[in-house]
GUDRENPA-491206 format. One record per atom (N, C-alpha, C, O, CB): residue number from 1; residue in one letter; chain; atom name; z, y, x. Coordinates in pm, whole numbers, plus 50000, padded with zeros to 5 digits. Glycine has a CB too. Example, Ala and Ser with C-alpha at 12.3 -4.5 7.8 and 13.67 -1.06 7.14 Angstrom:
% GUDRENPA-491206
nr; rest; kette; atom; c3; c2; c1
1; A; A; N; 50780; 49431; 51319 $
1; A; A; CA; 50780; 49550; 51230 $
1; A; A; C; 50780; 49670; 51320 $
1; A; A; O; 50846; 49668; 51424 $
1; A; A; CB; 50905; 49553; 51131 $
2; S; A; N; 50708; 49775; 51285 $
2; S; A; CA; 50714; 49894; 51367 $
2; S; A; C; 50787; 50003; 51290 $
2; S; A; O; 50804; 50114; 51341 $
2; S; A; CB; 50572; 49940; 51408 $
END
This chain:
% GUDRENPA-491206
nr; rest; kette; atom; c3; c2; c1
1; X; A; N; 05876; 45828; 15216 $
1; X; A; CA; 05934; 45698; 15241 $
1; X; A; C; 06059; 45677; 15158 $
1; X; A; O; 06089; 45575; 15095 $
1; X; A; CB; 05965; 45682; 15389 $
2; X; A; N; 06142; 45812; 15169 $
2; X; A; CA; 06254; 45776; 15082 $
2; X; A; C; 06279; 45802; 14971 $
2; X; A; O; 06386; 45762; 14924 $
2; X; A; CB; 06339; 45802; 15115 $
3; X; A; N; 06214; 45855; 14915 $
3; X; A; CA; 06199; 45931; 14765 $
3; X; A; C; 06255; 46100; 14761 $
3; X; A; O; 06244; 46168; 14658 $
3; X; A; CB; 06306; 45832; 14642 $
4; X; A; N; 06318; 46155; 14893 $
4; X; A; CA; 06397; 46260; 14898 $
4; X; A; C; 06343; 46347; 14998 $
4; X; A; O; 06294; 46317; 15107 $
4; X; A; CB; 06529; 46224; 14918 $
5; X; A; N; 06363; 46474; 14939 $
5; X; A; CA; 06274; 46608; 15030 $
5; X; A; C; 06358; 46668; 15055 $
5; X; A; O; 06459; 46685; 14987 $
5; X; A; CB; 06166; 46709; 14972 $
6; X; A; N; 06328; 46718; 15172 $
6; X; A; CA; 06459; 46785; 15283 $
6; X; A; C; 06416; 46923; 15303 $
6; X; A; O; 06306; 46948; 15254 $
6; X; A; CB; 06476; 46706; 15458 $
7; X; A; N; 06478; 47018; 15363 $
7; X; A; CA; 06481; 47161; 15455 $
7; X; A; C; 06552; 47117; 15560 $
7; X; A; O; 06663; 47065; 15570 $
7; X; A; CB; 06555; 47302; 15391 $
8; X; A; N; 06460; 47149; 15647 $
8; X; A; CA; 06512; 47147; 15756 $
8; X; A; C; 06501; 47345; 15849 $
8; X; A; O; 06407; 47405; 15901 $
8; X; A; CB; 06420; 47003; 15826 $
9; X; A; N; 06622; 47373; 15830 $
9; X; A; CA; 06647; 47508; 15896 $
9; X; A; C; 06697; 47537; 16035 $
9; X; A; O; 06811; 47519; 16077 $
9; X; A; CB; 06732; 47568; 15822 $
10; X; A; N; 06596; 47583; 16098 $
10; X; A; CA; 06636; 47559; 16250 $
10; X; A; C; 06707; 47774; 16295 $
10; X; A; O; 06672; 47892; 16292 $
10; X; A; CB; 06424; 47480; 16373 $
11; X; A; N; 06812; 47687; 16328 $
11; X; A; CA; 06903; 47860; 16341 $
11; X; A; C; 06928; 47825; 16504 $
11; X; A; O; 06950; 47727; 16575 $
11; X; A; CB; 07110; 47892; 16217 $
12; X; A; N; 06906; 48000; 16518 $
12; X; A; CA; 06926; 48047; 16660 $
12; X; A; C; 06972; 48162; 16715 $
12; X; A; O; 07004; 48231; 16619 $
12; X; A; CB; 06832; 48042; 16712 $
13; X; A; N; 06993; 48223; 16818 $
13; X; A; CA; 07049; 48324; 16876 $
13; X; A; C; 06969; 48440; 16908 $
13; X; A; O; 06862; 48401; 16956 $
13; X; A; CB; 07103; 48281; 16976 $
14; X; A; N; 06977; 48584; 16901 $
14; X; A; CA; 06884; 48686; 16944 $
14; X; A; C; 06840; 48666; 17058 $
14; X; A; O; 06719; 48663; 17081 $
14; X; A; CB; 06928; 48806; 16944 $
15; X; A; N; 06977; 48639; 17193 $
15; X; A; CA; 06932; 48645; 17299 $
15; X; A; C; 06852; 48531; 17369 $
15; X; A; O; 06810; 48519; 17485 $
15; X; A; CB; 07021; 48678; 17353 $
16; X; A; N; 06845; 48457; 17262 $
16; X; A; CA; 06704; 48343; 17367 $
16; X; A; C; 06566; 48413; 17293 $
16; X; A; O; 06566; 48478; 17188 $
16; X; A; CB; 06705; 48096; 17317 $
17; X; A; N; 06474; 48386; 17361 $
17; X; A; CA; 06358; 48409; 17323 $
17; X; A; C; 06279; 48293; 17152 $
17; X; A; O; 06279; 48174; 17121 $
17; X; A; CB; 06286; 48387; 17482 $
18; X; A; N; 06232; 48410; 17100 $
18; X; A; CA; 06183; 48348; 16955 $
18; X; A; C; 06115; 48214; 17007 $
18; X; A; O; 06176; 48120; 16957 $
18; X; A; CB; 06061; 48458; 16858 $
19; X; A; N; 06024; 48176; 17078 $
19; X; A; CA; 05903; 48092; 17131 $
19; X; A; C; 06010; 47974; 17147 $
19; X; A; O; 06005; 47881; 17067 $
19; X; A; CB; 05805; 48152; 17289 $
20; X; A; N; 06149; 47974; 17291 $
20; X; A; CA; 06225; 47884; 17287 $
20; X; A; C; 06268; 47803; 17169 $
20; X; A; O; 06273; 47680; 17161 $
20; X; A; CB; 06304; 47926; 17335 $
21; X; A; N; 06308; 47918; 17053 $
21; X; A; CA; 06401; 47833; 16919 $
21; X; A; C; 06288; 47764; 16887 $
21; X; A; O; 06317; 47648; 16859 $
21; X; A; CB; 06477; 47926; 16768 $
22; X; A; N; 06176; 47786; 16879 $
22; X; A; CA; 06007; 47727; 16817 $
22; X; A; C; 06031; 47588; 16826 $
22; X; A; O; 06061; 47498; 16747 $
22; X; A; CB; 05845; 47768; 16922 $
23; X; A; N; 05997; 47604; 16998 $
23; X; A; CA; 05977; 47474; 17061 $
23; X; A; C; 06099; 47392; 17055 $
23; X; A; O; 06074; 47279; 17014 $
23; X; A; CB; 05933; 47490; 17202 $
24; X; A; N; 06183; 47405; 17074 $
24; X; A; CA; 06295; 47330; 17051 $
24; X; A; C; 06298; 47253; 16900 $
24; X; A; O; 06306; 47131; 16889 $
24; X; A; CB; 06414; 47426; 17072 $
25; X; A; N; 06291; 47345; 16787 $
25; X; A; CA; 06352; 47325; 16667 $
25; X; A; C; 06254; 47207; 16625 $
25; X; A; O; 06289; 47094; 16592 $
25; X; A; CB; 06363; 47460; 16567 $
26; X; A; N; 06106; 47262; 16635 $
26; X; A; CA; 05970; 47196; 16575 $
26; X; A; C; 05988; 47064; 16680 $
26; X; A; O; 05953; 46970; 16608 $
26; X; A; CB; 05796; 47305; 16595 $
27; X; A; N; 06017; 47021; 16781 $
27; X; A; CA; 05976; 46968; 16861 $
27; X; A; C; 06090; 46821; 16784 $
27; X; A; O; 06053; 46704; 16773 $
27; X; A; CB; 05983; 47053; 17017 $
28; X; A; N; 06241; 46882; 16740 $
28; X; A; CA; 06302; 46787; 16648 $
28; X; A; C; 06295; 46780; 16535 $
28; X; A; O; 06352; 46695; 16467 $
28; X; A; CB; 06399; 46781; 16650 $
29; X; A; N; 06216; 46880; 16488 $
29; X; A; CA; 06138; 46838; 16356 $
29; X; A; C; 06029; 46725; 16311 $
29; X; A; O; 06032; 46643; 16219 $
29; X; A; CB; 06077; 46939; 16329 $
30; X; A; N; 05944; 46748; 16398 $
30; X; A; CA; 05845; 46648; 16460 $
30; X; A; C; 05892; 46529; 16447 $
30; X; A; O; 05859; 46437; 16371 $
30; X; A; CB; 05815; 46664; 16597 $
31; X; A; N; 05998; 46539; 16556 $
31; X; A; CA; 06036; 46351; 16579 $
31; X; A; C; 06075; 46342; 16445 $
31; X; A; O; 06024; 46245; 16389 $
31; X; A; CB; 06186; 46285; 16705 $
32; X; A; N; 06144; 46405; 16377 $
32; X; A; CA; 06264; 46336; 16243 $
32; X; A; C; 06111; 46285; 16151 $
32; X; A; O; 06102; 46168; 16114 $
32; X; A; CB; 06414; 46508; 16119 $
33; X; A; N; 06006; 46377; 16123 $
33; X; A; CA; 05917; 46341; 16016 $
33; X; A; C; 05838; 46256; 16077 $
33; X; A; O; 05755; 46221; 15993 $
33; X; A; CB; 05843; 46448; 15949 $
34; X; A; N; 05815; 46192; 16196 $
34; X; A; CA; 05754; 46059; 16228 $
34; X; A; C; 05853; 45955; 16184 $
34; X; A; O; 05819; 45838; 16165 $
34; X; A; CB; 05719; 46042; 16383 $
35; X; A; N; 05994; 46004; 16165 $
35; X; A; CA; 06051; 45878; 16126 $
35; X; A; C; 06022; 45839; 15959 $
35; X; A; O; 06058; 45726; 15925 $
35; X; A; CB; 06212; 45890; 16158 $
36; X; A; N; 05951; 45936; 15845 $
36; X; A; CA; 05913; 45923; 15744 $
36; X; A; C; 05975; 46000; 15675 $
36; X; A; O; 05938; 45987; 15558 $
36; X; A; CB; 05908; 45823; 15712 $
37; X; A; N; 06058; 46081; 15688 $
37; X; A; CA; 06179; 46158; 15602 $
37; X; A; C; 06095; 46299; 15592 $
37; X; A; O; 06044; 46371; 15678 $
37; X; A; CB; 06360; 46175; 15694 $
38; X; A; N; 06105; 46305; 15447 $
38; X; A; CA; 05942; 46451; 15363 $
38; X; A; C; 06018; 46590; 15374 $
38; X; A; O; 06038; 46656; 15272 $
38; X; A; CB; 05886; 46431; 15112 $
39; X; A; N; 06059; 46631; 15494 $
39; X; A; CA; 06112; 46805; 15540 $
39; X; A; C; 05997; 46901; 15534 $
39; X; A; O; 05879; 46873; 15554 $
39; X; A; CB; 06173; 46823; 15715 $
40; X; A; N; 06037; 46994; 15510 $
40; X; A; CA; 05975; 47157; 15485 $
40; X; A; C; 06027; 47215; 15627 $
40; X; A; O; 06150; 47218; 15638 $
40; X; A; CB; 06056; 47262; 15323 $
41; X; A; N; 05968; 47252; 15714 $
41; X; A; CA; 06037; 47371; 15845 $
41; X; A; C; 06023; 47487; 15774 $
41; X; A; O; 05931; 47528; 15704 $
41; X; A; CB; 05948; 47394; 16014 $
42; X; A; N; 06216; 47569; 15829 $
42; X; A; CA; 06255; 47684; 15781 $
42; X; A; C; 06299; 47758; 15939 $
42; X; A; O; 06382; 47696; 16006 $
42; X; A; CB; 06379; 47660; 15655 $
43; X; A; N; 06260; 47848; 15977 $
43; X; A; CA; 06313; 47886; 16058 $
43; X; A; C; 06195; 47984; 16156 $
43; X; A; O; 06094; 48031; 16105 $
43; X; A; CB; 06382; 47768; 16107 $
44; X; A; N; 06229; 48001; 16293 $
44; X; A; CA; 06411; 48036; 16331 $
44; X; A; C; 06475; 48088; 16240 $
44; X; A; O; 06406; 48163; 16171 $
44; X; A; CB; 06448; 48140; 16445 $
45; X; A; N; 06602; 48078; 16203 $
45; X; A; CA; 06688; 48210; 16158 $
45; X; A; C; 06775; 48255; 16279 $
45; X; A; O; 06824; 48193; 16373 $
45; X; A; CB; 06793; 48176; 16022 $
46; X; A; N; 06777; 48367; 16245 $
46; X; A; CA; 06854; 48473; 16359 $
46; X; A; C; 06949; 48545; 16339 $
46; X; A; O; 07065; 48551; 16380 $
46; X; A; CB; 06786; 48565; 16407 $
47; X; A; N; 06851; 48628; 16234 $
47; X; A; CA; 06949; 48756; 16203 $
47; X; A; C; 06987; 48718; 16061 $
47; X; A; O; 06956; 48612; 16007 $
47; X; A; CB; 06871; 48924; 16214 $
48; X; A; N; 07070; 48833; 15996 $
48; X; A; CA; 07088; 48828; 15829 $
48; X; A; C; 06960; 48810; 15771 $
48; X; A; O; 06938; 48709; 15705 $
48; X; A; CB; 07152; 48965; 15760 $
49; X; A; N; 06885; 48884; 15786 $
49; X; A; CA; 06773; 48939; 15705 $
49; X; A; C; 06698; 48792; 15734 $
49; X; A; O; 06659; 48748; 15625 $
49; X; A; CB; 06691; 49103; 15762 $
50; X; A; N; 06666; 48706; 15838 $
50; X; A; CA; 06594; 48558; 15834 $
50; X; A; C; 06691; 48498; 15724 $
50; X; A; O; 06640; 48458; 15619 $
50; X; A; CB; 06594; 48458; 16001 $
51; X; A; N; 06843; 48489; 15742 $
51; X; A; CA; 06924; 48403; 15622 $
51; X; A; C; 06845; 48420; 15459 $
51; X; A; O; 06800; 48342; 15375 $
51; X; A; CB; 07106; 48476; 15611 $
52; X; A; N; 06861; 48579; 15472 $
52; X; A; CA; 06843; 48652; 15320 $
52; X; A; C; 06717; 48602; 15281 $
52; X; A; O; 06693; 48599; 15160 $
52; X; A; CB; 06840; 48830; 15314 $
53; X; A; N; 06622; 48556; 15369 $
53; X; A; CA; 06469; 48525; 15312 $
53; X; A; C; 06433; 48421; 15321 $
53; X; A; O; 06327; 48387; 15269 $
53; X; A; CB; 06364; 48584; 15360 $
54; X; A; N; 06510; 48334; 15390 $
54; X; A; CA; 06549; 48146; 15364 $
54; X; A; C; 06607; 48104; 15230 $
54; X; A; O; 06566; 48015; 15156 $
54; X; A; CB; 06680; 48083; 15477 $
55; X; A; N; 06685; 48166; 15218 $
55; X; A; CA; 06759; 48148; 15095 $
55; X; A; C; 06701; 48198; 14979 $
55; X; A; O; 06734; 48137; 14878 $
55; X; A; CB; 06880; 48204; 15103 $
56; X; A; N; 06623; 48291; 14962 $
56; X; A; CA; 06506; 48308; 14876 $
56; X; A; C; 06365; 48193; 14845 $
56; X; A; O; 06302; 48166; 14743 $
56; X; A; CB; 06454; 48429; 14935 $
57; X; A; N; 06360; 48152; 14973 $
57; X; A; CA; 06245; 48094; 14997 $
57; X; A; C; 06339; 47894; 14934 $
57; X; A; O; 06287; 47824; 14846 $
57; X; A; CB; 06178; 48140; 15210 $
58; X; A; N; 06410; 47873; 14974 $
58; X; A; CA; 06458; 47768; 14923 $
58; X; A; C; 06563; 47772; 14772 $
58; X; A; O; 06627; 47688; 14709 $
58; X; A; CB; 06522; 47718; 15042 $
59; X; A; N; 06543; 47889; 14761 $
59; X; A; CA; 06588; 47890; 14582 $
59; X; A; C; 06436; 47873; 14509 $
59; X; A; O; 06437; 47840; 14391 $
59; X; A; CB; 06678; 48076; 14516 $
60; X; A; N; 06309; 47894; 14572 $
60; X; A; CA; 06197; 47868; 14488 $
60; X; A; C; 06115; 47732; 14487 $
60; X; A; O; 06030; 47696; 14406 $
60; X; A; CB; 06111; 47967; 14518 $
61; X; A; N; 06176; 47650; 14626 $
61; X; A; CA; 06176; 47510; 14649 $
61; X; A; C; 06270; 47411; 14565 $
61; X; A; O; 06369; 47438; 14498 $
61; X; A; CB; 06207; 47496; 14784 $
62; X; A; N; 06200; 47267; 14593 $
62; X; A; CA; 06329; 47172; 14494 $
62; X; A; C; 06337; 47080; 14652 $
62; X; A; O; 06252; 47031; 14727 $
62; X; A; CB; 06257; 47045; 14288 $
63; X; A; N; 06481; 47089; 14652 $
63; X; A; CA; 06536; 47010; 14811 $
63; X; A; C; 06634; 46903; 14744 $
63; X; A; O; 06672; 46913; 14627 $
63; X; A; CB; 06645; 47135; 14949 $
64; X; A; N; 06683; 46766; 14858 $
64; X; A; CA; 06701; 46695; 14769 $
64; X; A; C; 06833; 46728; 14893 $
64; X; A; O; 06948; 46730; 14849 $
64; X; A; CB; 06605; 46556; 14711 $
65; X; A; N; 06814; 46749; 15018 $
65; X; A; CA; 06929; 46771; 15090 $
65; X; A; C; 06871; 46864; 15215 $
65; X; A; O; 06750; 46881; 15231 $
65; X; A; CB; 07002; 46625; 15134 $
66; X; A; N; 06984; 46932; 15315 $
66; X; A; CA; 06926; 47034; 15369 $
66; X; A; C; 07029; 46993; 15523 $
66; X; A; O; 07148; 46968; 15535 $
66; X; A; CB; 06943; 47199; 15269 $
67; X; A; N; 06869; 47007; 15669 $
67; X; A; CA; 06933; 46949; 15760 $
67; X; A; C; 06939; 47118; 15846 $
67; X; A; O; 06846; 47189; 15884 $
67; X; A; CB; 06848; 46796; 15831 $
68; X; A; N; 07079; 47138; 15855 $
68; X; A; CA; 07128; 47272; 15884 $
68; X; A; C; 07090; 47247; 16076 $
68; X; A; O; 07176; 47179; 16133 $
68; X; A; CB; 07333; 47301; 15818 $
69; X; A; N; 06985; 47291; 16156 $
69; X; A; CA; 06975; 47214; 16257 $
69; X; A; C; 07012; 47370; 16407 $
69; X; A; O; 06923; 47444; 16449 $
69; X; A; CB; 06789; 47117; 16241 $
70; X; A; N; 07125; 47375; 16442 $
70; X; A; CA; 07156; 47455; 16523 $
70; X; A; C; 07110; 47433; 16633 $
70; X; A; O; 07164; 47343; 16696 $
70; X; A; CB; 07260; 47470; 16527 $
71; X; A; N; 06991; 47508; 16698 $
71; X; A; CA; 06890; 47496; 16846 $
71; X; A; C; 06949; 47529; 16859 $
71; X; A; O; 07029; 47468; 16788 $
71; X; A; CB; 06772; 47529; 16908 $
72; X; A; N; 07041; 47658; 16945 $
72; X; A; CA; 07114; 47736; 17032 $
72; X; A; C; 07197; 47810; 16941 $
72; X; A; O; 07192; 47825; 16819 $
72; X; A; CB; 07032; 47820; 17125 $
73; X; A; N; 07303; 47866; 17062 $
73; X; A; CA; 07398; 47955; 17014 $
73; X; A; C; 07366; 48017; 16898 $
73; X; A; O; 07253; 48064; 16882 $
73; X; A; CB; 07427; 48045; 17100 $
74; X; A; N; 07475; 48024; 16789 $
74; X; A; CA; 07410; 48148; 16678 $
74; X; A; C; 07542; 48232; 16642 $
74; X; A; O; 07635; 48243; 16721 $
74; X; A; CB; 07331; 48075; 16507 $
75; X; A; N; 07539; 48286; 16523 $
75; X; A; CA; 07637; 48340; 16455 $
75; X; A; C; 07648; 48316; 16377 $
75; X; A; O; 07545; 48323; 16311 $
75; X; A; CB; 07651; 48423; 16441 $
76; X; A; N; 07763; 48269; 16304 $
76; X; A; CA; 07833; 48217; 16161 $
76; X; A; C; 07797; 48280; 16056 $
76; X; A; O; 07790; 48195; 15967 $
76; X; A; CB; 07976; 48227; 16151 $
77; X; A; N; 07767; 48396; 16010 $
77; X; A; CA; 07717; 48488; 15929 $
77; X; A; C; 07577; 48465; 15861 $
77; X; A; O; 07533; 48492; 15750 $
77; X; A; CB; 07717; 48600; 16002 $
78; X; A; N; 07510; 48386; 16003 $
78; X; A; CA; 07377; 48406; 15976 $
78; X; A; C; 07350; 48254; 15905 $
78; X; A; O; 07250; 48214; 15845 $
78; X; A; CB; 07283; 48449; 16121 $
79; X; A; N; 07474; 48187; 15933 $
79; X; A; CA; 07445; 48015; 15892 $
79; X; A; C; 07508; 48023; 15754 $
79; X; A; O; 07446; 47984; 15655 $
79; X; A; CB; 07534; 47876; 16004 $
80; X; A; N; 07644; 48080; 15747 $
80; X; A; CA; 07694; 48078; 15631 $
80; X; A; C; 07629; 48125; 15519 $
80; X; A; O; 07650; 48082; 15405 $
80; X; A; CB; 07791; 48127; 15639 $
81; X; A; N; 07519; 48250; 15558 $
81; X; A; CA; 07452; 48305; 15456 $
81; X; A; C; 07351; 48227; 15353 $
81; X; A; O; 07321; 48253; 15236 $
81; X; A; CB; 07389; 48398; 15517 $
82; X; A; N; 07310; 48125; 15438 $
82; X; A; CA; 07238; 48003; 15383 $
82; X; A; C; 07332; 47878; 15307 $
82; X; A; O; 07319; 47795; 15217 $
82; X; A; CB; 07160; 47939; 15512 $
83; X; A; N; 07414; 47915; 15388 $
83; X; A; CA; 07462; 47743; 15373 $
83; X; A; C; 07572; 47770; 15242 $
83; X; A; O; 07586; 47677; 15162 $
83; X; A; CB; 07563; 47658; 15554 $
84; X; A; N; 07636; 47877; 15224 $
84; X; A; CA; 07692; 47869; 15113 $
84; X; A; C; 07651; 47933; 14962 $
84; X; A; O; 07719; 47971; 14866 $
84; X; A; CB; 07796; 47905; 15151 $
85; X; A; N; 07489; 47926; 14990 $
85; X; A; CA; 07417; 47885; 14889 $
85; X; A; C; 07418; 47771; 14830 $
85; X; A; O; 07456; 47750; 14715 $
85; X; A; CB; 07324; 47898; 14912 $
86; X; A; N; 07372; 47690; 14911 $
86; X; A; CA; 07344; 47560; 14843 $
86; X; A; C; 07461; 47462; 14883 $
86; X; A; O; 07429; 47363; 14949 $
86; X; A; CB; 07194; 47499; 14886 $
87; X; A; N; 07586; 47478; 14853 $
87; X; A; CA; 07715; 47396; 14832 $
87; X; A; C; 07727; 47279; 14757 $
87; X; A; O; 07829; 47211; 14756 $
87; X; A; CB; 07804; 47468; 14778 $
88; X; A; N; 07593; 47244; 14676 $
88; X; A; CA; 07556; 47161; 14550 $
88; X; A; C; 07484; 47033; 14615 $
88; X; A; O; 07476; 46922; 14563 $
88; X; A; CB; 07449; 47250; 14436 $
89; X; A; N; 07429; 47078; 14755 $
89; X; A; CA; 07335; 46972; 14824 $
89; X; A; C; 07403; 46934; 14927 $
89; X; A; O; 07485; 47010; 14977 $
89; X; A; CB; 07197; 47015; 14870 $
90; X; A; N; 07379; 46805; 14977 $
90; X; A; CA; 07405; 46790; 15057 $
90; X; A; C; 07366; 46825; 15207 $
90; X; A; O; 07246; 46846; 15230 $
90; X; A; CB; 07412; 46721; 15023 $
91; X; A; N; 07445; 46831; 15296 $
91; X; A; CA; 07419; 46922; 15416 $
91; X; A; C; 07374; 46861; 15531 $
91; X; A; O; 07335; 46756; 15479 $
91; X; A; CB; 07533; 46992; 15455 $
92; X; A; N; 07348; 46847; 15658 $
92; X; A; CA; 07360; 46781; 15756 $
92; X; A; C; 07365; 46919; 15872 $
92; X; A; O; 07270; 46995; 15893 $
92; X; A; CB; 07241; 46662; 15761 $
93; X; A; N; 07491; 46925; 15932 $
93; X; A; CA; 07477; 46995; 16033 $
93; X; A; C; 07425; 46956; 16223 $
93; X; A; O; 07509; 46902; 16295 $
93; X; A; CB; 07597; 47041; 16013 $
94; X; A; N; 07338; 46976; 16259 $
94; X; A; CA; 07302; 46891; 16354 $
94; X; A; C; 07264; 46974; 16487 $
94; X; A; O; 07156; 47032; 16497 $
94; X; A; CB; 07190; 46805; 16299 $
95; X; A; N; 07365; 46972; 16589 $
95; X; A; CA; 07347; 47059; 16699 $
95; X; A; C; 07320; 47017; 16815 $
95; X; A; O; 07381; 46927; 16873 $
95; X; A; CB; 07437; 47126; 16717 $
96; X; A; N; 07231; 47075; 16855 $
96; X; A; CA; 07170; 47025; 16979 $
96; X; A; C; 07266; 47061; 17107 $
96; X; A; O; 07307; 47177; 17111 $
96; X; A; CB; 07020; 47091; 16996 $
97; X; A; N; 07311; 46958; 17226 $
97; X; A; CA; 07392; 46984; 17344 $
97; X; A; C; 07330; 46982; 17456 $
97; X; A; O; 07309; 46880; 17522 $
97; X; A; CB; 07490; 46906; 17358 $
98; X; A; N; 07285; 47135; 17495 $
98; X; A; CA; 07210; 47139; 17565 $
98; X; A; C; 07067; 47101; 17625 $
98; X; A; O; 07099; 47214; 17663 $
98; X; A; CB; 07261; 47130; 17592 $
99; X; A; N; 06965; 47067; 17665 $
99; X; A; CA; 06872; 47058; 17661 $
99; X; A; C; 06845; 46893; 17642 $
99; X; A; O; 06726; 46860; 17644 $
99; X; A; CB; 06831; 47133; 17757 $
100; X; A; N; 06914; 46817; 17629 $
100; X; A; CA; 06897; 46672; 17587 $
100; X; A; C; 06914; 46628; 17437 $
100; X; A; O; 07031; 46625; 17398 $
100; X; A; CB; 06994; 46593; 17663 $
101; X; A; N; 06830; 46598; 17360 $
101; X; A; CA; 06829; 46591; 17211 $
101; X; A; C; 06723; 46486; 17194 $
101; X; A; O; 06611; 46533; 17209 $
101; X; A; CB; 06793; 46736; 17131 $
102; X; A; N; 06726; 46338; 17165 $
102; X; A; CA; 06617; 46257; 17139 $
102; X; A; C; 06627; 46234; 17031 $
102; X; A; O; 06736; 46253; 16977 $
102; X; A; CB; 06596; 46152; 17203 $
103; X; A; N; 06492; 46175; 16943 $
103; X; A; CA; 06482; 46143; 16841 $
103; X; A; C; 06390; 46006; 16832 $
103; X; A; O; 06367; 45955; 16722 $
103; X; A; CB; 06447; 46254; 16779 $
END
């Protein structure tokens, strides 16, 4: 619709269960690409090692901007590891407050 392709990276916490970040992340992924906007799902990230292989995986992609989308609690380490890769694109950080998030 808009001429521009997104990542959308859904980051999360060890201690919730993998299945939760799923459903949560995809579930606002979903809504955003019914609105017409052409995203790639990246995620969960968790640990380093999910950052280290996102950031691989979107250095072999062409993104036009990247929606940094925090499901639950995380750690800075694991966001920064991504995110200050691509300092060149534009960002959208977008955190969900508690279990109410519409799209």
């Amino acid at each position: 619709m808009f001429g521009v392709k997104g990542a959308f990276i859904s980051f999360g916490f060890f201690a919730y269960p993998n299945e939760f970040i799923k459903e949560k992340s995809k579930s606002i992924f979903e809504g955003t690409i019914k609105k017409g906007i052409d995203l790639k799902y990246f995620g969960p990230v968790i640990e380093i090692e999910d950052s280290k292989r996102v950031v691989e995986e979107l250095k072999n992609g062409s993104f036009d901007f990247i929606i940094a989308h925090v499901t639950t609690w995380t750690m800075s380490p694991v966001v920064l590891t991504v995110l200050k890769e691509f300092k060149h694109v534009p960002i959208l950080v977008w955190g969900m407050g508690g279990n109410i998030c519409f799209i």
